[in-house]
C-alpha positions in Angstrom: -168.3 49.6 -52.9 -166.0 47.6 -54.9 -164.2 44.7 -53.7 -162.1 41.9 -55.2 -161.3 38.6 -54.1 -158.0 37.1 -54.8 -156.6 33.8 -54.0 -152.3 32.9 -54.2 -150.2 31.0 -52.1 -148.3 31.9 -49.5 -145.8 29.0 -48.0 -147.4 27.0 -47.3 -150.6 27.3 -47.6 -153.2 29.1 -50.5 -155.1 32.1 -49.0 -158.2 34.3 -50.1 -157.8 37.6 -49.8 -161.3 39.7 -50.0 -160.6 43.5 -50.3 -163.2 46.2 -50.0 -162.5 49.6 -51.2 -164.7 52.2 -49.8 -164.3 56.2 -50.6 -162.0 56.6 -47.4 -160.0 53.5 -47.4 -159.8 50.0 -47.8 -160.7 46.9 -45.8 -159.3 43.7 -46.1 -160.3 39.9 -44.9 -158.5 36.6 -45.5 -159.2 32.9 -45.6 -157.0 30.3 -45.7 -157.5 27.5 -47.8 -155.0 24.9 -47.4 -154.9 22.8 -50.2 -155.3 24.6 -53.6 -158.7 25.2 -54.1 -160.8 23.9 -57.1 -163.0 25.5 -59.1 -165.9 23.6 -57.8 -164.4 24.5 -54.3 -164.6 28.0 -54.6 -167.4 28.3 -55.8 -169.1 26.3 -52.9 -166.8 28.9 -51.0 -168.7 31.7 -52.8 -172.0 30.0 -52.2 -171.5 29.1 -48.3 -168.7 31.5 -47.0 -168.6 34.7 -48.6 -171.1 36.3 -46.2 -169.1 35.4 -43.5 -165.3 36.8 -45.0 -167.4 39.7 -46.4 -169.0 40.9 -43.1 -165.2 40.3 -41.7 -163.9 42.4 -44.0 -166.4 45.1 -42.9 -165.3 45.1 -39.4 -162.2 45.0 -39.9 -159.9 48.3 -39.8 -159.8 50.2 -42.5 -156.6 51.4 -44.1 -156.9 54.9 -45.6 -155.7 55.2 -49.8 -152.5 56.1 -50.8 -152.1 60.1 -51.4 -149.6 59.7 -54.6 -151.8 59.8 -57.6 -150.4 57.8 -60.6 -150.1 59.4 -63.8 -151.8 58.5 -67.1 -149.6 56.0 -69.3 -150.1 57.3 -72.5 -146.7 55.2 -74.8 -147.8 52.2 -75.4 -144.9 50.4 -74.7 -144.5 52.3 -71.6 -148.0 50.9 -70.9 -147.3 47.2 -71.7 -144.3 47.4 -69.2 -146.1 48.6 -66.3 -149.1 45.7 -67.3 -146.0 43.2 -67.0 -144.8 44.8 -63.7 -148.2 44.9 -62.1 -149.0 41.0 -63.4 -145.2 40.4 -61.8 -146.5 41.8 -58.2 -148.2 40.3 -55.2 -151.6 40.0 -55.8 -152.8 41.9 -52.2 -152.2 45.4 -52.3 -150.2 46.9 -49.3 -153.3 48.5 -48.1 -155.1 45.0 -47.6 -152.0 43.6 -45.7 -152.2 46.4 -43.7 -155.7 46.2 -43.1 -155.0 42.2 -42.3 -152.3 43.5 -39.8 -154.2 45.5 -37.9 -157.1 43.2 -37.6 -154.7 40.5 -36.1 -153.1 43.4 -33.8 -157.1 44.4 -32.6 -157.8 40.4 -31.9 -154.2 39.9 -30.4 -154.7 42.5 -28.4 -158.2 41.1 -27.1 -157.3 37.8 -26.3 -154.5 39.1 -24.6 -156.6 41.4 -21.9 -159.6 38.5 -21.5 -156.6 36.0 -21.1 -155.5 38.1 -18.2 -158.5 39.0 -17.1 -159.2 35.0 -16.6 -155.8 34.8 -15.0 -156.6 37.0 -12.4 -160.1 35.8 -11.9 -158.2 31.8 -11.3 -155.8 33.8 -9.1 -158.6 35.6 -6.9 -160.6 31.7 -6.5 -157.3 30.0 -5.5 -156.4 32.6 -2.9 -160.1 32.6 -1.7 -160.2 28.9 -1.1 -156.9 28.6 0.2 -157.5 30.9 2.8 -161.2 29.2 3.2 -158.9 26.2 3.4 -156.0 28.0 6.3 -159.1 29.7 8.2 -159.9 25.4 8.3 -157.0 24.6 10.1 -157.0 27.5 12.7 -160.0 26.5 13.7 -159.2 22.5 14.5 -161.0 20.8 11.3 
C-alpha cells in the first residue's frame, strides 16, 4: 500500500496532502498547516499526527485509477521534457482531489441531515411547551 505525502501551498494557506494508493483506487487525506512548516515541524507532525491523517485517509472514499495507460518514454529528450512537465504540475494528483472532494461532500452531507434533524427536534420542544404553556391559560393559571 503505497502512499506519499506532499505538502504546497494553496492561497493562502500550506496544506499536506497524504495519498494512499491501493490496487482499486486511491485515497486521499489533507491537513492544513498554516504557516509553512519547518522541518522540525513536520517531523513532530510525522511523530504526533500521522496516525490520525493516515486512518482519515483510509476512511475516506476511494477514487478508482485512471484506465489510460501511459506509454514507455524511451528518447531521452522526450523523457527529460515530460520530467520538466511533471516537476511543472500540481503536486496532488486529480485522483486525490477527488478523493478530498468526496470526503467533504460525505461530511457536508452529514452535518447537513444531523443539523436538521436538531432543527426539528428544537421545533417539536417549542411547540410542546407552547402548547403546555396555551393549555395554561385555558385553564385560568
Amino acid at each position: 500500500m503505497p502512499s506519499t505525502f506532499t505538502v504546497f501551498f494553496e492561497d493562502p494557506f500550506w496544506v499536506g496532502v497524504l495519498e494512499v494508493t491501493e490496487p482499486d483506487g486511491v485515497r486521499a487525506a489533507r491537513h492544513v498547516f498554516g504557516a509553512e512548516p519547518t522541518n522540525p515541524e513536520l517531523l513532530d507532525f510525522a511523530v504526533r499526527d500521522f496516525g490520525g491523517l493516515l486512518e482519515q485517509a483510509l476512511s475516506s472514499p476511494i477514487v478508482p485509477p485512471d484506465s489510460t495507460e501511459r506509454s514507455r518514454v524511451t528518447n531521452p529528450k522526450r523523457l527529460a521534457r515530460a520530467a520538466a512537465r511533471e516537476q511543472g504540475k500540481r503536486p496532488v494528483s486529480t485522483a486525490a482531489q477527488e478523493a478530498l472532494a468526496r470526503g467533504f461532500e460525505e461530511s457536508k452531507a452529514e452535518s447537513r441531515a444531523a443539523a436538521k434533524r436538531r432543527r426539528a427536534a428544537e421545533d417539536a420542544h417549542r411547540r410542546e411547551l407552547a402548547r403546555a404553556k396555551a393549555k395554561q391559560r385555558h385553564r385560568g393559571r
